[in-house]
N, C-alpha and C positions, 0 to 999 in steps of 0.2 A: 485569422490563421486557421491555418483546418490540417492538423496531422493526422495521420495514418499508422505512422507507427514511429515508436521512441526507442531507441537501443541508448541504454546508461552507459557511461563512462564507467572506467576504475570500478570502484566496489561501490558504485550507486544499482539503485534499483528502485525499480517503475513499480508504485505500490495502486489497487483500487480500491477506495475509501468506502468500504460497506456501508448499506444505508438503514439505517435506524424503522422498524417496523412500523407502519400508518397506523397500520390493524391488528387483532389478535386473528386466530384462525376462526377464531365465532366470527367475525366481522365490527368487534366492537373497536369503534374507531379511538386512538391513543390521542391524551396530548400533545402539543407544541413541544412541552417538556421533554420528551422523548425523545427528540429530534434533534439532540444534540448531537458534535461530531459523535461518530463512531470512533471505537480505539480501538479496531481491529482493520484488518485490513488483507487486499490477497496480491500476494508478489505474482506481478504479471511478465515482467523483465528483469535479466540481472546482467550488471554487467562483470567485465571478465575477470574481472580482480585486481589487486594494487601489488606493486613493490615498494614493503619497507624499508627505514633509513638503515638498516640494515644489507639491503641488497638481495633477500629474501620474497619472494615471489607467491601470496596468499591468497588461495582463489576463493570467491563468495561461499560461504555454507549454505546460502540460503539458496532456493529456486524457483522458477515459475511454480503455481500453484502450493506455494505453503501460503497457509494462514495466520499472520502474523500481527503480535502486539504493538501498534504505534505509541510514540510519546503524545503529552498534552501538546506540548510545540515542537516547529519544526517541518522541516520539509519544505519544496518547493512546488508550488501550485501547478498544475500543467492545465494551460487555455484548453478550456474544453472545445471539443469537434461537435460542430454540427450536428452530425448524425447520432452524436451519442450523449447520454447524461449520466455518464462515467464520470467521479469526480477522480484524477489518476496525480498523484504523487510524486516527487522522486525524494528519496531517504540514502543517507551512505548506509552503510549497512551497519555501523556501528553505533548509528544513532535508534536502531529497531529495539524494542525490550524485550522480545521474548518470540517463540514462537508457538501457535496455538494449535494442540493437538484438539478437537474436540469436531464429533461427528454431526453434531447438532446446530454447526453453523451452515 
């Protein structure tokens, strides 16, 4: 399968799974250890929102380009494309823990 692009349903959204540093910026190459999942992540897609059992209509807080804290589990794996070695996600948005203000990622 080879997608191009994902539009989430309801209050899902399209996360890319940051990838764990090889190297420091000296060039000293890091452990295996290191290279565990990342638990950050960047909202690439969102979708439009859900209605509560309520009847109540609640749109995503989150948006493309925030930096977002993932859980340990969770999520749906999206078949990576060809072209890319993007690992891409999809999360409801209620399952996200946090979102990560920091300029250093």
């Amino acid at each position: 399968m080879n997608f191009t692009k994902i539009k989430p349903l309801l209050n899902r959204i399209v996360v890319k799974r940051l990838q764990a540093p090889q190297k420091t910026v000296g060039g000293i190459l890091l452990p295996d250890k290191n290279s565990e999942k990342q638990k950050v992540g960047l909202v690439t897609e969102v979708g439009p929102g859900k209605f509560l059992t309520s009847g109540v209509f609640v749109k995503p807080t989150l948006k493309p380009g925030d930096y977002v804290l993932l859980p340990d589990y969770g999520g749906v794996k999206v078949p990576k494309n060809q072209n890319s070695e993007d690992e891409l996600y999809i999360f409801q948005e209620d399952d996200i823990v946090g979102i990560v203000n920091d300029n250093k990622i």
